[in-house]
C-alpha positions in Angstrom: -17.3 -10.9 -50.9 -20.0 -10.1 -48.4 -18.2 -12.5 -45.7 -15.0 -10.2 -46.5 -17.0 -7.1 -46.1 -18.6 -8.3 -42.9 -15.3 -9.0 -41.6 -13.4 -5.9 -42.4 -16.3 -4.2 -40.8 -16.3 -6.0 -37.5 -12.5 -5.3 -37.6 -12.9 -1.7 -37.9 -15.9 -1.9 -34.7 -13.0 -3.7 -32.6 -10.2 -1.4 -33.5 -12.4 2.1 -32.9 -13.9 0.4 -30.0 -10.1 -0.5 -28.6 -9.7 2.9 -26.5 -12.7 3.2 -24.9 -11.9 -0.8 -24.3 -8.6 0.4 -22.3 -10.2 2.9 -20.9 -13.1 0.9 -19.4 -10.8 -1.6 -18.0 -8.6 0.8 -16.0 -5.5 3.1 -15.5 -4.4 -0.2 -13.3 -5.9 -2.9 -15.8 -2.9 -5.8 -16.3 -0.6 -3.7 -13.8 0.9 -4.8 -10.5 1.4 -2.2 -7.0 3.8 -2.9 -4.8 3.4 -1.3 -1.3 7.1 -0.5 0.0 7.1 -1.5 4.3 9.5 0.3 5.6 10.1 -1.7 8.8 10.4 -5.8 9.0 7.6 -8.8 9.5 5.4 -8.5 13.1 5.3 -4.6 13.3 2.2 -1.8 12.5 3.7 -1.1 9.3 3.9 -4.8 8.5 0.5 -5.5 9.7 -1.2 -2.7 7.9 0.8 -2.5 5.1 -0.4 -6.2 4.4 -3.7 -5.2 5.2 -4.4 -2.7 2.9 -2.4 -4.9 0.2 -5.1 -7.3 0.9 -8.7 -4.4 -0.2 -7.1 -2.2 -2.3 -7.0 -3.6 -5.8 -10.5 -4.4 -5.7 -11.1 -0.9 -5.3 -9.1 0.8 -7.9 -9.9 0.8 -12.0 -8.7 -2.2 -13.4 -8.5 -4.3 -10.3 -4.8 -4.4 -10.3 -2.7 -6.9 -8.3 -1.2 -5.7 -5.4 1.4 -7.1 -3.3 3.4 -5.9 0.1 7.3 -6.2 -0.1 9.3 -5.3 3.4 12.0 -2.8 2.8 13.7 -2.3 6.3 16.7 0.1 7.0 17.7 3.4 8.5 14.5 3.5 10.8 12.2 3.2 7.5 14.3 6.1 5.4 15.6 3.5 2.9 11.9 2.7 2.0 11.3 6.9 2.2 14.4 7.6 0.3 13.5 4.8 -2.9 10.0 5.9 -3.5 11.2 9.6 -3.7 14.2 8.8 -6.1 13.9 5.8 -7.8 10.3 4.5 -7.7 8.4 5.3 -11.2 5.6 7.8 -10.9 3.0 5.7 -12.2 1.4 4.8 -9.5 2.4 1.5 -9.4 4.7 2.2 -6.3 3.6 3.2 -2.9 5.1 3.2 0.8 4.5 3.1 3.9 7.0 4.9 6.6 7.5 6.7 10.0 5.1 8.8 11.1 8.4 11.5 11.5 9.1 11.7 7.9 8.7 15.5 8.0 10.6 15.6 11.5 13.6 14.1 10.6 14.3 16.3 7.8 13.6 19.0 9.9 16.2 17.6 12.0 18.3 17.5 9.4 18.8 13.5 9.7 21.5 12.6 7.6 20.5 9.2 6.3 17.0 11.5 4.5 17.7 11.6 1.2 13.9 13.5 0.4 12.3 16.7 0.5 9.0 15.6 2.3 6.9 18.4 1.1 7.0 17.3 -2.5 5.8 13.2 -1.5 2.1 12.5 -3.1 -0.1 11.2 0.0 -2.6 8.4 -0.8 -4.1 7.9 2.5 -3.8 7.2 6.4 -5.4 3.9 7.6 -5.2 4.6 11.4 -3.0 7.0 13.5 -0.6 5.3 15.6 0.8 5.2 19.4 4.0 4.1 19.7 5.0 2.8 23.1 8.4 2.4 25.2 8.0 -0.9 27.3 10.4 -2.8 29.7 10.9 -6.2 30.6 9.2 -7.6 34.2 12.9 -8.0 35.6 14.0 -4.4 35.2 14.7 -2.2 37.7 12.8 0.2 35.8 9.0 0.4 35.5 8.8 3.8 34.6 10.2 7.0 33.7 10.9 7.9 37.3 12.9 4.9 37.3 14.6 5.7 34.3 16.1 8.9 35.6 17.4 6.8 38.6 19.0 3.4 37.0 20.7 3.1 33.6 18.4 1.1 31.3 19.5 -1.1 28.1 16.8 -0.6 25.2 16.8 -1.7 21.6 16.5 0.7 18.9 15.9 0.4 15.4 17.9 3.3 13.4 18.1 7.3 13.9 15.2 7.6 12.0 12.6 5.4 14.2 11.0 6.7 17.6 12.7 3.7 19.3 16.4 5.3 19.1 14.9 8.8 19.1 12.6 8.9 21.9 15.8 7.5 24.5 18.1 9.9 23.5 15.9 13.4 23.3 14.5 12.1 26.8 18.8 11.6 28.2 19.1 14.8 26.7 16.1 17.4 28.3 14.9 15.2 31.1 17.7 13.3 32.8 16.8 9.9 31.8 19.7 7.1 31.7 18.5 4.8 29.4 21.4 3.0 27.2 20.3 2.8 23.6 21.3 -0.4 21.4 21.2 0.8 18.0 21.0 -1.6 14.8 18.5 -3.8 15.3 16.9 -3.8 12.2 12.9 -2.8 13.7 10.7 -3.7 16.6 9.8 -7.5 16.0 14.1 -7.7 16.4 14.4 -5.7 19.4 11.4 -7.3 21.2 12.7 -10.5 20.4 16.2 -9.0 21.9 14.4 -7.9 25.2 12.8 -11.5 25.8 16.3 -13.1 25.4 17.5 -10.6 28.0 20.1 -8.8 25.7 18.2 -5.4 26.8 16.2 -4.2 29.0 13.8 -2.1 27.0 12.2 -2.2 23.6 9.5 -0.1 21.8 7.1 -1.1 19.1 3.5 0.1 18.6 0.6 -0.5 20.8 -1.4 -2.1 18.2 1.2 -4.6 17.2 2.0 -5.3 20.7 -1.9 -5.5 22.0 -2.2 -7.9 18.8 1.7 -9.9 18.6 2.4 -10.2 21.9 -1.0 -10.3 23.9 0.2 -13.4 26.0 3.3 -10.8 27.4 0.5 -8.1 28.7 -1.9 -10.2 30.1 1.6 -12.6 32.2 2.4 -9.0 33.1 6.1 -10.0 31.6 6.4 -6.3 30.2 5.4 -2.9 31.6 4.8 0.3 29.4 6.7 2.9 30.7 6.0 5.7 27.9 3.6 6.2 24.8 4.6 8.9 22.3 1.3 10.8 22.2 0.0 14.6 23.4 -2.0 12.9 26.2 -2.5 9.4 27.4 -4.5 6.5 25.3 -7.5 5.3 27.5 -6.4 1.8 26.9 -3.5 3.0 28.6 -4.3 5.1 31.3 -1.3 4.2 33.6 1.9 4.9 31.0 3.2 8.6 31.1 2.4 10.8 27.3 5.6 11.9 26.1 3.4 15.5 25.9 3.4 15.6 29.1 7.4 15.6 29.4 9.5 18.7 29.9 10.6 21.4 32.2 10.4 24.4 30.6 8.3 25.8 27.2 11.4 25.0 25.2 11.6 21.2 25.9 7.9 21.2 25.8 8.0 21.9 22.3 10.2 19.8 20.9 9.0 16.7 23.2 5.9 17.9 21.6 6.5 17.6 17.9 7.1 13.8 18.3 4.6 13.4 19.9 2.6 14.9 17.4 3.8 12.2 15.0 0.8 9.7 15.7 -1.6 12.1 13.7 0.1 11.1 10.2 0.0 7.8 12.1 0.3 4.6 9.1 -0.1 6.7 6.0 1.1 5.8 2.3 2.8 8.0 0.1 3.4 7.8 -3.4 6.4 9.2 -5.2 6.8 13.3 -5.6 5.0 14.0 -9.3 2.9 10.6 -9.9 1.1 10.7 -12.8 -1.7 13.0 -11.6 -5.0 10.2 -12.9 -3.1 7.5 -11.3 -2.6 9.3 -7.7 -6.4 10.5 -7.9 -7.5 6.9 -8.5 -5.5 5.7 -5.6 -6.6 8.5 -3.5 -10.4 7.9 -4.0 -9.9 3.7 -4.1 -7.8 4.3 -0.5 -11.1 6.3 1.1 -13.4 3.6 -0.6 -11.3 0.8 0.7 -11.6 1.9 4.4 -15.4 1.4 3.6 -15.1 -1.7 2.5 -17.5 -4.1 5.0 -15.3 -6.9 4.6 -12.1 -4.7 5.5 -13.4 -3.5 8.3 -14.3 -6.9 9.6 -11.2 -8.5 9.1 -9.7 -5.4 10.9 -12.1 -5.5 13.6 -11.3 -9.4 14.4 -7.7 -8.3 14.6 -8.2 -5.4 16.6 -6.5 -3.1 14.7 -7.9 0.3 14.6 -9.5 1.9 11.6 -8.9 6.0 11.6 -8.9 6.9 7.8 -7.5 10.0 6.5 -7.4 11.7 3.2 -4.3 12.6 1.4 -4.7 16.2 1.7 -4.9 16.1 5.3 -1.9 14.3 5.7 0.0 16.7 2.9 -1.2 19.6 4.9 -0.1 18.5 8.1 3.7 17.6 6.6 3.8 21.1 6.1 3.0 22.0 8.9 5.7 19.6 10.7 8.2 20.8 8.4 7.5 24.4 9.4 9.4 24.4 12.8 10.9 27.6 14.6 14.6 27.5 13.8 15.3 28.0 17.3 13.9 24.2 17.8 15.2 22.9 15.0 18.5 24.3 16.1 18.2 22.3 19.8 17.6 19.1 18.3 20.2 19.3 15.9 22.6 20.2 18.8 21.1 17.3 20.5 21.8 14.6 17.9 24.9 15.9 16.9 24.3 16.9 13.2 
């Protein structure tokens, strides 16, 4: 009789003690996150989409798995266009997309299937430069050149900078360059320029300076263009698209890519997360970038470390999306929608 007692006892200590149990080991405890990469293997999003796959668990409640799964298409959109509609909203889903998420709705892109004010923003891990490069044989080495010779490049969807960048340049500046669309993102089409089936090719500068070191320092590629306000110092010789444009008008919209690098290689979450999960993710993602380990691993690979909270990065959508109509109007004119 008193084992029986001492055993209904414990019992009732285990079962009252059960929620605080759950509670202790996590909103994440026994769960798995998948980061969403928008673009293919060898590219920025791959690299620090992996990367952060790598720290984050270990900074979130419950120490949850997580694992990076490449969703390429439609210049990233596909990946933008699941986590808005179909990815559940427990936090258990996150992406990582183009820095013009906001633009191209703006725009009025037809493949966006999102309203980009209502995305849940976890966190930025570095602002990015994406650059326009040509091979060492073409006739053009810069954008001078590229308003005097017709140019082959690879592109990688109407919703990447690769296939946008050309054509807005053709368009206000004069430029001839001859865009090869459907390659499915920048790993493809670089791979495409060093076979010689184009010309041209863009990517970003940190996944060049890091893939495809051996190309800069054999001088086999030049970088004609980076798609910044003002020029990189590591890059002091390659025209800023800010810089671009004839008139105030052109300026402006030239100018709102360009402005693109500032949401840089954020993650979002889907649009009405479960508000406990988002704010653990959002304070693991800003104790992650402190993580001494992290930032060692990131510093042997020279990829740059420029955090950025989720509010930030939600403030500044709105602000992208909040273009005079009069701009929004030329670009669509200029892409035809």
């Amino acid at each position: 009789m008193i084992r029986q007692t001492r055993a209904v006892a414990t019992l009732a200590l285990v079962l009252a003690a059960s929620p605080a149990l759950a509670q202790s080991e996590g909103i994440f405890a026994h769960k798995t996150i998948t980061i969403n990469i928008g673009n293919t293997a060898g590219g920025s999003y791959d690299l620090y989409g992996r990367m952060v796959a790598r720290y984050l668990g270990r900074h979130l409640p419950g120490n949850p798995n997580v694992v990076a799964t490449n969703m390429p298409g439609a210049g990233t959109l596909k990946a933008a266009n699941y986590i808005f509609n179909v990815a559940p909203k427990d936090g258990t889903q996150l992406g990582i997309v183009t820095e013009t998420l906001a633009l191209e709705q703006a725009v009025a892109n037809p493949a966006v299937q999102y309203d980009a004010a209502k995305f849940e923003w976890v966190g930025r891990i570095a602002s990015s430069n994406n650059i326009h490069m040509q091979w060492y044989t073409s006739k053009v080495q810069s954008i001078d050149d590229a308003k005097k010779y017709e140019t082959t490049v690879a592109a990688a969807g109407a919703g990447n900078l690769s296939e946008v960048i050309p054509n807005l340049l053709n368009k206000l500046i004069g430029t001839k360059f001859k865009v090869i669309s459907g390659y499915p993102a920048s790993a493809e089409g670089m791979l495409a320029m060093e076979r010689g089936e184009v010309e041209g090719a863009a990517t970003s500068w940190a996944a060049l300076k890091i893939g495809k070191a051996q190309w800069i320092k054999d001088k086999k590629i030049k970088v004609i263009l980076q798609d910044v306000p003002t020029r990189s110092p590591e890059l002091p010789d390659a025209t800023a698209l800010g810089e671009l444009g004839d008139n105030p008008g052109d300026k402006q919209l030239l100018g709102l890519y360009a402005s693109g690098g500032a949401i840089g290689r954020a993650f979002i979450a889907p649009p009405g997360t479960n508000p406990a999960a988002l704010k653990a993710l959002q304070d693991g993602f800003m104790e992650m970038v402190k993580d001494p380990e992290m930032i060692a691993e990131m510093a042997k690979e020279q990829l740059d470390l420029e955090p950025l909270p989720g509010e930030a990065l939600h403030q500044a959508t709105l602000k992208n999306l909040d273009i005079p109509d009069d701009v929004k109007a030329r670009a669509r004119a200029i892409f035809g929608r």
